[in-house]
N, C-alpha and C positions, 0 to 999 in steps of 0.2 A: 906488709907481707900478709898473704892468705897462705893457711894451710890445708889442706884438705887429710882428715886422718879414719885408718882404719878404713878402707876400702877397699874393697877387690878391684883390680886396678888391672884393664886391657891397654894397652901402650900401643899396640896399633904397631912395635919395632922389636917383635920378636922377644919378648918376654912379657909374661902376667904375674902379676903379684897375688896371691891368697889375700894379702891382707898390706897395705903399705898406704904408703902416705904420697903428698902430693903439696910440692912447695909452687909458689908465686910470688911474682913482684916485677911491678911496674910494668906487668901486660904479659909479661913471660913466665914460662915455668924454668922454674932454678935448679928445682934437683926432683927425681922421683925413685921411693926406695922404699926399703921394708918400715925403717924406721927413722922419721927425721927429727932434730933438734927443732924446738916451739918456743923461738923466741914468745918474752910476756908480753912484747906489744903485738905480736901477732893475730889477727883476725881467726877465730879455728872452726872448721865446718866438720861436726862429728857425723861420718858419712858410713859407720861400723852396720853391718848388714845390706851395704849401697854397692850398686857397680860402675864403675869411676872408666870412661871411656874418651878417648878425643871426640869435641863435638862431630857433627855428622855434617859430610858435606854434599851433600844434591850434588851428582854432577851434571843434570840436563832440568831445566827449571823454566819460567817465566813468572817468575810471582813477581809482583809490581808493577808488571805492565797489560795484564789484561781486566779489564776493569769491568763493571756491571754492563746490564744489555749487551750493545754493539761497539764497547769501546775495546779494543784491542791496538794498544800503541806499540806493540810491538811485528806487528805485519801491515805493513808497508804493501799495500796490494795495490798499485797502481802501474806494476813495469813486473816482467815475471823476475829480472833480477836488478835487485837494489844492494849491492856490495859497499854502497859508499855511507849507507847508514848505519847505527851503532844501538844496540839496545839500551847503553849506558842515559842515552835519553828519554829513552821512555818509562825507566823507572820510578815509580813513586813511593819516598822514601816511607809516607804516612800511609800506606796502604795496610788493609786488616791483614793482609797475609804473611807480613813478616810477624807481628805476635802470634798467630798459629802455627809457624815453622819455628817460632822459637822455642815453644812448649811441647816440638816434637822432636826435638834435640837437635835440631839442625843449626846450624850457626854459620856457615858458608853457601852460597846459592851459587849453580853458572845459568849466568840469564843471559838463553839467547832468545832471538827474533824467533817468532812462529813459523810455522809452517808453511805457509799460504804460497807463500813465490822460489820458485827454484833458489835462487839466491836471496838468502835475506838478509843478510847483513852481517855485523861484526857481533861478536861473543865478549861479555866480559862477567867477574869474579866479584859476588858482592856479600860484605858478612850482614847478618840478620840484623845488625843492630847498628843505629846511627841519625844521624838529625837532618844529611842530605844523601843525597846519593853519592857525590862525592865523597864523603867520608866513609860510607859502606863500603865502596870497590876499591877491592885490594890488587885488580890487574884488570887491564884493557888494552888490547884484546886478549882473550884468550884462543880463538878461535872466528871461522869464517862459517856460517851456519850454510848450509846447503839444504834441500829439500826431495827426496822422487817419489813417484809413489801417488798415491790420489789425490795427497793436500794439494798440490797445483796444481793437478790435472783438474780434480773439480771447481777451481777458481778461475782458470783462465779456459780450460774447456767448456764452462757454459756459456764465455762470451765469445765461443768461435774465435781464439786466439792462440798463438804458442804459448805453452805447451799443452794438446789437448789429450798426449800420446807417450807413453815412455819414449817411443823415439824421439819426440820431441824436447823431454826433460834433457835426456842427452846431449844431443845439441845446441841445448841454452849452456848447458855446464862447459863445455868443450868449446864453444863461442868464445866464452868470456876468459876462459884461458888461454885462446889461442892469440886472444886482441894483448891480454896481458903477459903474454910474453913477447910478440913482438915491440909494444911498449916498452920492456924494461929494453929489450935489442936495441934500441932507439937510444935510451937516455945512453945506456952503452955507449955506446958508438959516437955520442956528442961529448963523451970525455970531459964531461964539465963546461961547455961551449951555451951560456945562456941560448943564443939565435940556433942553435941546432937540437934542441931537447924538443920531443913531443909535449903538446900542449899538456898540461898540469889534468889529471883527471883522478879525483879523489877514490872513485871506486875499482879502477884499476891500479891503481896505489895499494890497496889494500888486498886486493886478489894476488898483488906482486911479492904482498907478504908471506902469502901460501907457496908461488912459487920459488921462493929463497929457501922455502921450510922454515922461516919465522914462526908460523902458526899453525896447525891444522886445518882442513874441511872439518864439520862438525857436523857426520850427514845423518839426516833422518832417513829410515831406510829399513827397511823388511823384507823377509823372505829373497824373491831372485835378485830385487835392486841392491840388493849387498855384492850384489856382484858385476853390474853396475858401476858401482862407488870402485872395488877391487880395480877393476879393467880402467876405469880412468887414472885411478890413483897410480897405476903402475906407468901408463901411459907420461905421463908429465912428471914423473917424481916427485911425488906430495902425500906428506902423512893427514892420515884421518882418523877420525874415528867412526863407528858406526852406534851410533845414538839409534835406539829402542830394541831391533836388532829380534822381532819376533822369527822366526824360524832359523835362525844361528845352527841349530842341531843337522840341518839340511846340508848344512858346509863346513864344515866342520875343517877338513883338509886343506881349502882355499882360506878362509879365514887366519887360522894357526900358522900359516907361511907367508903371508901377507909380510913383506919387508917393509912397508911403511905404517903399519896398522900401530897408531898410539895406543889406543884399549875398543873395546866393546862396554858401553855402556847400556845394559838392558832394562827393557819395564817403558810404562808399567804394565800390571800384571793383569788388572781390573777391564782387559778390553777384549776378553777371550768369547764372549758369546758374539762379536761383531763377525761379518763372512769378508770373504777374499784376504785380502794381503793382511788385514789383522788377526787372522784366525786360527794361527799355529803360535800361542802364549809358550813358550818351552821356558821356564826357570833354568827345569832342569838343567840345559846346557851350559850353565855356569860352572856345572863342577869339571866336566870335559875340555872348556875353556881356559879354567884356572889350571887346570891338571900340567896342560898343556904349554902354560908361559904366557898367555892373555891374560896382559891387563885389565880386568873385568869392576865392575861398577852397576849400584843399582840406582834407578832413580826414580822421580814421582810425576815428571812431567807438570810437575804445579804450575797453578793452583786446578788446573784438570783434575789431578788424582790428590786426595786428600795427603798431607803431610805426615799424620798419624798411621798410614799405610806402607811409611814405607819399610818400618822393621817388620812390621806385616809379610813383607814381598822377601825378606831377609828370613825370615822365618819359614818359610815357604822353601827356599831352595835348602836352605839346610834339613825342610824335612826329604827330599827330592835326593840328598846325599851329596851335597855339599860341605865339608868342613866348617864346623861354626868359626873358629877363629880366620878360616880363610873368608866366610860372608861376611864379618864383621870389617875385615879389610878393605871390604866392595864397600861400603860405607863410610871410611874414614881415608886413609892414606894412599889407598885406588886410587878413587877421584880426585884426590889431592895432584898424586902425581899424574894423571890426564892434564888435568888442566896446568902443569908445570908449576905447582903452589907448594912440593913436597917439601919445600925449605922454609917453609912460615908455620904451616897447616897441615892435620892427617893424623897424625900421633903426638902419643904424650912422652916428650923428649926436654930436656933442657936448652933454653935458646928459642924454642917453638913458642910461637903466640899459646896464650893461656885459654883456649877454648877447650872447655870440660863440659861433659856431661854425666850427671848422674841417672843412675834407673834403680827403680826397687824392682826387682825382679833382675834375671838375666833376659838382653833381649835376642830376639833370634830364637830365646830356648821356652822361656817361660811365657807364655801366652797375655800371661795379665800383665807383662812387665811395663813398666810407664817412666817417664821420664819426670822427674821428681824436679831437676837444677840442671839449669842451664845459664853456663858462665862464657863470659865473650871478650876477650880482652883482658883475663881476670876480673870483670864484674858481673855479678851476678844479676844477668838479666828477666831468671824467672824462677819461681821458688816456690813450690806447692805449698 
């Protein structure tokens, strides 16, 4: 059993502790309260002047799969849509970037495919720490990554190819949904008849999951293409989310009534001197969002945006007037519940995997605050 005692304690489930304690055992947390009994064999982490928070979960990530120079194993740039591939493979478990996300209190990643092709592929849920990839992902898929916007246009537009056009982003996305639903109409209709099923196709297999609402889009998208993502999603009846989501303040009313909109996951923040579609950074509209009934989430887009930035970008909206306990939410059980993980991960509850993190300072409030311990399964995978 580990204890965690004497901590200011954000639980992430609607109550904060002044000062309480924090039980574990065998990967979970058992009880969390003002004051717990400390068994003598107990393990005890004296955390008195610490802020004891659920690890932090990245909801929009690629750390592990984009590697030095030109190795990027996570964009599949040879078709502008690749649905039937999976990030889960291109992850590497020894890469330096899970030690740097883990010393920035993050302890869950969602790694999806890059940007590069309208469709890239599948989404999956990995904790910081582990000996394969297989042991880190805690869910696969999470989602079906989508793309509009420049990243494909400038990859397949310099080779004179679809898509060189938003109209063209369009009708890749719309393409492949319209193939994948007369496919699933097909297997339909063979009622189970091996000689009558369409031929076996892994990646409309996997588009088929989005349209059951299995899974979400998980679109990258800014400014008008958020509306875009809106106008198909409504179209086909399929939940998304909208991953970086710069000019969100523009749409405020489409956004907010989006019936299938899972969250807004915004950020990073770090790209506000760039022009066109990345040029309107709004934080702000996190508090408009939240106000509102949006599931909002912030993220770092790793390893692009340092990992150490992202309470940075939390601190940021709460100076912008955002609620600190509601930013603190966009970093732990937000993203949690995006990616459908609210029942492992996100908050510190009893039953919940034992991912804690400690900070000296408050973050989001105090400037210099830094993460001290970061614990992952109940162990303590880093410790100033």
């Amino acid at each position: 059993m580990l204890v965690i005692r004497h901590a200011k304690i954000f639980t992430a489930a609607d109550k904060t502790y002044e000062r309480g304690d924090i039980a574990v055992e065998n990967g979970k947390i058992i009880a969390v309260a003002e004051k717990l009994p400390v068994p003598d064999y107990a393990e005890i982490i004296e955390a008195d002047g610490l802020f004891a928070m659920p690890g932090i979960v990245d909801a929009h990530s690629h750390v592990g799969g984009f590697g030095a120079g030109d190795s990027q194993d996570l964009n599949e740039m040879t078709c502008n849509a690749t649905p039937a591939v999976e990030s889960f493979y291109a992850i590497d478990s020894d890469s330096k970037d899970f030690p740097r996300i883990i010393r920035a209190g993050i302890t869950t990643s969602v790694i999806a495919p890059g940007s590069g092709n309208v469709i890239g592929g599948m989404v999956c849920a990995c904790k910081s720490m582990g000996r394969s990839t297989t042991e880190m992902c805690i869910k696969n898929p999470v989602a079906l990554k989508m793309a509009l916007g420049g990243n494909p246009k400038g990859v397949y537009g310099s080779k004179n190819q679809l898509p060189m056009t938003r109209m063209g982003i369009a009708e890749v996305i719309r393409n492949n949904l319209f193939k994948a639903r007369d496919y699933m109409q097909k297997q339909q209709a063979a009622n189970g008849a091996p000689e009558k099923m369409p031929p076996y196709d892994q990646g409309l297999e996997n588009i088929c999951k989005v349209l059951r609402r299995e899974i979400p889009i998980k679109v990258h998208c800014e400014q008008f293409d958020m509306m875009t993502t809106l106008r198909i999603a409504e179209e086909f009846n399929i939940s998304f989310t909208l991953d970086h989501a710069w000019g969100a303040s523009d749409f405020y009313d489409e956004i907010c009534s989006a019936k299938n909109l899972v969250g807004v996951i915004f950020g990073p923040t770090g790209v506000g001197l760039l022009p066109g579609e990345c040029g309107k950074v709004d934080i702000e509209c996190l508090e408009v969002l939240d106000r509102r009934g949006v599931t909002c989430a912030i993220m770092t887009d790793g390893p692009i945006m340092n990992p150490e930035l992202l309470v940075g970008q939390a601190g940021e909206a709460v100076r912008l007037g955002t609620p600190h306990e509601r930013v603190l939410r966009m970093l732990t059980i937000n993203p949690a519940r995006i990616a459908g993980l609210d029942d492992r991960i996100g908050s510190l509850e009893p039953g919940k995997d034992a991912d804690i993190v400690l900070f000296k300072g408050i973050p989001a409030l105090d400037v210099a605050a830094r993460c001290v311990r970061t614990i992952i399964n109940g162990e303590t995978v880093y410790a100033e």
